[in-house]
MDAnalysis code that builds the backbone (N, CA, C; Angstrom):
import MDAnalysis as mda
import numpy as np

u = mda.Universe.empty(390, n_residues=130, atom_resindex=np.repeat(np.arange(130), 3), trajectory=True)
u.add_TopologyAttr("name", ["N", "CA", "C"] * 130)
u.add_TopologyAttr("resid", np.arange(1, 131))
u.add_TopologyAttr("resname", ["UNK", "UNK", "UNK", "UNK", "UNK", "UNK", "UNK", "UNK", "UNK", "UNK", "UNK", "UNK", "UNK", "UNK", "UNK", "UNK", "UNK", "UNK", "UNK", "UNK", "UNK", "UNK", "UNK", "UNK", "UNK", "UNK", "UNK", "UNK", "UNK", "UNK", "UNK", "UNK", "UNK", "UNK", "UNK", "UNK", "UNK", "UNK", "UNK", "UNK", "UNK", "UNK", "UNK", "UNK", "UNK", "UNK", "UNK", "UNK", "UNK", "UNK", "UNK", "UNK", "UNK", "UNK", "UNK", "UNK", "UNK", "UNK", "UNK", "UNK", "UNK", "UNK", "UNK", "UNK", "UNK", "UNK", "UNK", "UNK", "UNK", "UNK", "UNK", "UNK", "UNK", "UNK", "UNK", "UNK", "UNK", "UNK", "UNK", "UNK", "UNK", "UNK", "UNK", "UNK", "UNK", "UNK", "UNK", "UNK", "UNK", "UNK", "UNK", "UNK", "UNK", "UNK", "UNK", "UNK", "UNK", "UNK", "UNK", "UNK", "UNK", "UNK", "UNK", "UNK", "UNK", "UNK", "UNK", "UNK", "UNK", "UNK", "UNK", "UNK", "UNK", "UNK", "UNK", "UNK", "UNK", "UNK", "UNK", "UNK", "UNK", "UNK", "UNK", "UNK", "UNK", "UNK", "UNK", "UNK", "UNK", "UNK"])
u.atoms.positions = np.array([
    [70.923, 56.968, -15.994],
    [70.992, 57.984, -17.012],
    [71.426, 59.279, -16.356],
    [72.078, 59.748, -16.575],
    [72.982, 61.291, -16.472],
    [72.404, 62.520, -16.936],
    [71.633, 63.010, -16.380],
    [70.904, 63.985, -16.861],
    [71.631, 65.690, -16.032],
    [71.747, 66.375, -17.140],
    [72.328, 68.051, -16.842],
    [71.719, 68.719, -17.234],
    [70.721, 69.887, -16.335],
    [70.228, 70.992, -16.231],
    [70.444, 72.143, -16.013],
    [70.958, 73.306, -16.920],
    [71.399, 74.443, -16.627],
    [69.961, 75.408, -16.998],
    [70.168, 76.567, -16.385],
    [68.991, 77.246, -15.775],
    [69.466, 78.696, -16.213],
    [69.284, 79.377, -17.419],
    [68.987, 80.564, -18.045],
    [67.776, 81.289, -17.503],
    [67.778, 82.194, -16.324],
    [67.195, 82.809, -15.188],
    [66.899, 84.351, -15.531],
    [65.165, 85.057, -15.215],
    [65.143, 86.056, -15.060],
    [64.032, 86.221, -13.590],
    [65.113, 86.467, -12.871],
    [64.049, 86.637, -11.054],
    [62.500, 87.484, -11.177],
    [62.768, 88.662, -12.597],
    [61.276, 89.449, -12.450],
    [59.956, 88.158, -12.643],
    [60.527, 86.840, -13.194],
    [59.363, 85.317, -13.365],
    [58.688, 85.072, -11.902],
    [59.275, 85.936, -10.735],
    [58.821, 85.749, -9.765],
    [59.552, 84.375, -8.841],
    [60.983, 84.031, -9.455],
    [61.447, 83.091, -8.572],
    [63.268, 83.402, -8.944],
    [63.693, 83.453, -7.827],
    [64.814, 83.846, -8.056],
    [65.895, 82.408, -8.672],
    [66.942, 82.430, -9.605],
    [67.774, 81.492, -9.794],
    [68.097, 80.305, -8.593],
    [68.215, 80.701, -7.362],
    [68.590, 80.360, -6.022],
    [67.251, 79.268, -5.783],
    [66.071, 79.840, -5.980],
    [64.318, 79.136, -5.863],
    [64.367, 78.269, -6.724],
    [65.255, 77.878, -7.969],
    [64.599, 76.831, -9.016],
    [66.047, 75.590, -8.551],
    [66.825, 75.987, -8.073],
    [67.733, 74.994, -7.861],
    [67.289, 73.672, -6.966],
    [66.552, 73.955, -6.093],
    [66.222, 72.513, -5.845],
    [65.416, 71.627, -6.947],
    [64.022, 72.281, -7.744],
    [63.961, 71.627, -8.893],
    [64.841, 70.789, -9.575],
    [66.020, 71.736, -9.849],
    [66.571, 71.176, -10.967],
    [68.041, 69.952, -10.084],
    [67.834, 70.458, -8.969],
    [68.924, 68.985, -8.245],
    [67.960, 67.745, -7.909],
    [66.808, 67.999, -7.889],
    [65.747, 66.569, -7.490],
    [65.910, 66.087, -8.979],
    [65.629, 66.792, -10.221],
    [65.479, 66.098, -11.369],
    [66.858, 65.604, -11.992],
    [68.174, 66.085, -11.391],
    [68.892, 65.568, -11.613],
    [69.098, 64.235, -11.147],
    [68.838, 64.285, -9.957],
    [69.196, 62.969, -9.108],
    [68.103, 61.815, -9.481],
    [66.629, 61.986, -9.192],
    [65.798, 61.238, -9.609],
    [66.132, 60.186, -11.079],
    [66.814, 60.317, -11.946],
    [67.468, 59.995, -13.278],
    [68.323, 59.242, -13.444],
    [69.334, 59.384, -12.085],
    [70.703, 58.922, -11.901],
    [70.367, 57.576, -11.591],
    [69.884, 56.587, -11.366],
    [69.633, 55.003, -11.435],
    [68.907, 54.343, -12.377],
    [68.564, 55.351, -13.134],
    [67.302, 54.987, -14.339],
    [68.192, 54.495, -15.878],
    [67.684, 53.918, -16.773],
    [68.440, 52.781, -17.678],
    [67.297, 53.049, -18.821],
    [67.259, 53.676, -19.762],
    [66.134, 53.717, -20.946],
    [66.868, 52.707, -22.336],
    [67.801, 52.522, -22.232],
    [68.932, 51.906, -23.505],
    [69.768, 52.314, -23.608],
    [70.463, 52.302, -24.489],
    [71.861, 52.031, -24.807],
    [72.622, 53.501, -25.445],
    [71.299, 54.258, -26.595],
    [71.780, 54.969, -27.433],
    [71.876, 56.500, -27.092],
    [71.343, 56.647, -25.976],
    [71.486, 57.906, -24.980],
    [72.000, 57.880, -23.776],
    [72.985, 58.283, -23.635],
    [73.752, 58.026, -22.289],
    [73.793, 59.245, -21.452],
    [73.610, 60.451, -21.914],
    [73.138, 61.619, -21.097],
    [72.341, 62.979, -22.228],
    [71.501, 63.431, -20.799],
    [70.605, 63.908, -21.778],
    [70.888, 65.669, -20.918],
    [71.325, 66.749, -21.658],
    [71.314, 67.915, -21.432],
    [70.292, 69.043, -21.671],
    [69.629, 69.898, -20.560],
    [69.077, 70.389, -20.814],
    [69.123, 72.109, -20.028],
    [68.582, 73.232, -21.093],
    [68.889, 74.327, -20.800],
    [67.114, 74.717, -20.328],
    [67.096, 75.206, -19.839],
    [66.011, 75.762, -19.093],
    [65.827, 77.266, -18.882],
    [64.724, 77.474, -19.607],
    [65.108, 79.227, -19.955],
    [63.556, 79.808, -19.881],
    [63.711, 80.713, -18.884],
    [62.780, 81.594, -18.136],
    [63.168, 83.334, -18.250],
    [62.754, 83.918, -19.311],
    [63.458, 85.102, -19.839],
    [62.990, 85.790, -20.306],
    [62.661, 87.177, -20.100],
    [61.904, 88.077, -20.570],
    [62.335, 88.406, -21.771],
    [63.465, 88.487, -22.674],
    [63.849, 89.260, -23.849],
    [63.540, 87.649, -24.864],
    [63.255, 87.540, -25.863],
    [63.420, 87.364, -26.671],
    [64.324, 85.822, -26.934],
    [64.136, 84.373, -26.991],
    [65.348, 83.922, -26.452],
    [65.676, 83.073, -28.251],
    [64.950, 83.101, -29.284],
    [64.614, 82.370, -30.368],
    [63.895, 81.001, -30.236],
    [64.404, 80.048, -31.190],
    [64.226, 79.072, -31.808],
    [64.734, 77.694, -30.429],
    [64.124, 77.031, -30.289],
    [64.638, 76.099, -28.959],
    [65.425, 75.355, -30.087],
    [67.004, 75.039, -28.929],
    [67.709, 74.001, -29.391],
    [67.380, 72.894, -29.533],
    [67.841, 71.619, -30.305],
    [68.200, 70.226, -30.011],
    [68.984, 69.562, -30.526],
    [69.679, 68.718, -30.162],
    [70.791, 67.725, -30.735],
    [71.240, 66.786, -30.378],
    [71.042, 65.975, -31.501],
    [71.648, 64.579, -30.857],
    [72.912, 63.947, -31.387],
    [73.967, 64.174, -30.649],
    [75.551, 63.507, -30.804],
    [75.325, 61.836, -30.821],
    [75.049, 61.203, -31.656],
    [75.096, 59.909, -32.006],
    [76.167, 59.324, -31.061],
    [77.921, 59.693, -31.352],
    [78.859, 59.001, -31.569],
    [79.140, 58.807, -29.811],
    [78.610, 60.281, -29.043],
    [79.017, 60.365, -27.437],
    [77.768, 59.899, -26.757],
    [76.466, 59.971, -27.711],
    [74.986, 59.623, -26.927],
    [74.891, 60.756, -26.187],
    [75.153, 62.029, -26.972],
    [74.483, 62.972, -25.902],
    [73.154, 63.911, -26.785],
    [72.194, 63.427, -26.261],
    [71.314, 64.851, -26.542],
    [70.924, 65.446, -25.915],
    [70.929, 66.807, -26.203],
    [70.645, 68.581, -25.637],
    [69.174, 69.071, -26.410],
    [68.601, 69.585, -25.350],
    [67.284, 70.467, -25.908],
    [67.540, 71.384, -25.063],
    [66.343, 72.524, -25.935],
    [66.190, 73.336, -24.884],
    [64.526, 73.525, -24.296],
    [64.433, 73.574, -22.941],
    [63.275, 74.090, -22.585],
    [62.896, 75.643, -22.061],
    [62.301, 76.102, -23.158],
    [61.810, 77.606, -23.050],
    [60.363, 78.297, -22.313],
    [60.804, 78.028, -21.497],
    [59.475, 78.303, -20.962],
    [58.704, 79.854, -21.217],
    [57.106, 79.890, -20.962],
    [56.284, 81.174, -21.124],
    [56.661, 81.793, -19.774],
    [57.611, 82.786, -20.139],
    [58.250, 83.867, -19.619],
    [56.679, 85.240, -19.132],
    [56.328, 85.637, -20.042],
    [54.630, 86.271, -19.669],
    [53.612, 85.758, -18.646],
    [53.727, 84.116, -19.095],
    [52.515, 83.869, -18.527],
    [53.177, 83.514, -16.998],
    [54.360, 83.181, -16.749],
    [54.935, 82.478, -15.290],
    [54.805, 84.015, -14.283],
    [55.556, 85.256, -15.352],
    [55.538, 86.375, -14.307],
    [54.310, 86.960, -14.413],
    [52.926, 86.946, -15.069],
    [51.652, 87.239, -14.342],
    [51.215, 86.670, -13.712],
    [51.419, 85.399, -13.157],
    [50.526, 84.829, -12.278],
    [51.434, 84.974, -11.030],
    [50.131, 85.183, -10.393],
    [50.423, 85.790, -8.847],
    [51.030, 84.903, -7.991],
    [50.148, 83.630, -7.722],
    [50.852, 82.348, -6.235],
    [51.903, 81.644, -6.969],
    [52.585, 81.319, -6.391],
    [53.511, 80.832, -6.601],
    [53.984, 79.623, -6.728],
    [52.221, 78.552, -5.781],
    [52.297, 77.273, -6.205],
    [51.248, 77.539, -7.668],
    [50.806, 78.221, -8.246],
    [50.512, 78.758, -9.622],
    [51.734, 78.559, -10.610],
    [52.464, 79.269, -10.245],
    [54.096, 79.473, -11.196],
    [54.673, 77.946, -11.292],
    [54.517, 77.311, -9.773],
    [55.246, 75.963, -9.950],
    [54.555, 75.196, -10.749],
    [53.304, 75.195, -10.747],
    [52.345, 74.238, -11.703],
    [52.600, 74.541, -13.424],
    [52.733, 75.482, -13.830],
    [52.908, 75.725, -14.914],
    [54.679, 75.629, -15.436],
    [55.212, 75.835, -14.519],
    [56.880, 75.099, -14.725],
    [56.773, 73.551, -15.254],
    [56.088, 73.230, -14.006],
    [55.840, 71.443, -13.990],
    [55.756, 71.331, -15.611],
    [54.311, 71.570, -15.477],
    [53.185, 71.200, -16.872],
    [54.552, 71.584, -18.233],
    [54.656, 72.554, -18.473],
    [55.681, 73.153, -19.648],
    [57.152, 72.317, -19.739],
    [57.727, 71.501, -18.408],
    [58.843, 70.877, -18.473],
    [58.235, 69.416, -19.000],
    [56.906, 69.305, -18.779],
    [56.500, 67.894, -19.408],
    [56.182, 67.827, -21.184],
    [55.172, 68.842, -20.921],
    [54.691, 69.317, -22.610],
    [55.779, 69.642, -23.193],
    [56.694, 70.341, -22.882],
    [58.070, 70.858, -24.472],
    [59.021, 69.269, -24.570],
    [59.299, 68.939, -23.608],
    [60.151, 67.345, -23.432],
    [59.193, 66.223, -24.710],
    [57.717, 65.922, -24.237],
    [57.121, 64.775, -25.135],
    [57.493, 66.167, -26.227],
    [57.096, 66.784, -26.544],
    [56.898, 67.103, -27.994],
    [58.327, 67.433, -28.854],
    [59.860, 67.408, -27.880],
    [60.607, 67.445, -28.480],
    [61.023, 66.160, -28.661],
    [60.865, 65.122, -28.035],
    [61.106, 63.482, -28.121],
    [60.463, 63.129, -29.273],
    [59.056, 63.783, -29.755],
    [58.211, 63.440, -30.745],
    [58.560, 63.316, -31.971],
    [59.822, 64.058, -32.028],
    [60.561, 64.402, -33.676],
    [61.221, 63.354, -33.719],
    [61.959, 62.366, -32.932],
    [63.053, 61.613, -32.778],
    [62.594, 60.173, -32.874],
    [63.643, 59.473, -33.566],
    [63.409, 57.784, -33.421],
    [65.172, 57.160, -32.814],
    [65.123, 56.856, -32.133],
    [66.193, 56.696, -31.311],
    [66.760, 54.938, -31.254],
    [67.718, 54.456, -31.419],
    [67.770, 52.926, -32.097],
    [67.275, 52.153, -30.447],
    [67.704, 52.384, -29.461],
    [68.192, 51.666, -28.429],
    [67.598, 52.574, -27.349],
    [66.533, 53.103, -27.079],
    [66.171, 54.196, -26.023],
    [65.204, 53.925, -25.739],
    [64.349, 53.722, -24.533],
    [62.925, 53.437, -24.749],
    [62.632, 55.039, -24.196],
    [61.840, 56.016, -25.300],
    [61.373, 57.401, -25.486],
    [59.877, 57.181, -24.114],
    [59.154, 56.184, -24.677],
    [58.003, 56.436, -23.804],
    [57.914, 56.447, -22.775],
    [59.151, 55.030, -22.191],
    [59.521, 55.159, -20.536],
    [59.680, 56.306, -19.863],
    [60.611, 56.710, -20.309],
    [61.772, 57.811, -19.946],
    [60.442, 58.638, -19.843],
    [59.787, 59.167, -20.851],
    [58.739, 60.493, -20.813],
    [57.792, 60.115, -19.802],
    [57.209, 58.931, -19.571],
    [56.406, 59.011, -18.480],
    [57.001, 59.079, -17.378],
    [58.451, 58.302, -17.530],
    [59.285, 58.938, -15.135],
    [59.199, 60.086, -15.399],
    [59.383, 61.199, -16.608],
    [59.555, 62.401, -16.959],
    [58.535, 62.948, -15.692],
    [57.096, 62.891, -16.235],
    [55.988, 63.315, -16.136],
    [55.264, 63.069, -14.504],
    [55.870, 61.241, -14.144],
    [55.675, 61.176, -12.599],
    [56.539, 61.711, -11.825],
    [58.260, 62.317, -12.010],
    [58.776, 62.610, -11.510],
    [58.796, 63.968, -11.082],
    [58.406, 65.068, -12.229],
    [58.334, 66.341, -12.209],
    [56.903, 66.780, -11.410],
    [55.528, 65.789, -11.653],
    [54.504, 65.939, -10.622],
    [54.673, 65.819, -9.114],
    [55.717, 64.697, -8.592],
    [55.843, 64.150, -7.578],
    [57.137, 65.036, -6.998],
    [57.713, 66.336, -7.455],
    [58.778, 67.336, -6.746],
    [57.935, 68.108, -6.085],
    [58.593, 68.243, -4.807],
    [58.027, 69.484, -3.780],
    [59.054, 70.166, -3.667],
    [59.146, 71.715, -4.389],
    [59.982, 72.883, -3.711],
    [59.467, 73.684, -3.865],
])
């Protein structure tokens, strides 16, 4: 499965754009041998850590190419008050697991197994060190 992570960045979160990139190249790669079905063939995601205002999180699912896009918005307040920084990473973790099941939650997908996929989700994002 083909998974793309782009990273909508504000450094005052206490981690600069440059600091979340290994995150988001382990979770890319971790994905790349993985097989959930047929009806999702890559899954896009925006990742947004931002002090102003960002709305309504995206999602969509292109049937015809198998691509679906969400967005994950993370608590912008709560990441830049907390002080340590393996603090900040824990609550990245936790929030990339919690917004993912609960945006999968809306969806019935013909050919995908949702639960698989969300639990490598959940062992994979626990089991990153950066």
């Amino acid at each position: 499965m083909k998974i793309n992570i782009a990273l909508e960045w504000d450094a005052d979160s206490g981690f600069s754009l440059k600091e979340m990139y290994p995150l988001r190249e382990q979770l890319e790669a971790k994905f790349e041998s993985r097989s959930y079905g047929s009806t999702i063939a890559r899954i896009g995601i925006v990742m947004t850590c931002l002090e102003r205002e960002v709305g309504k999180p995206r999602k969509k699912f292109q049937k015809a190419t198998g691509v679906f896009t969400y967005d994950i918005i993370l608590d912008y307040p709560l990441i830049s008050m907390t002080a340590m920084k393996v603090e900040k990473k824990d609550i990245i973790k936790r929030q990339i697991v919690e917004i993912s099941e609960q945006t999968f939650s809306n969806y019935k997908f013909d050919d995908f197994d949702k639960d698989a996929f969300l639990r490598d989700l959940k062992k994979i994002v626990i089991a990153i060190k950066w």
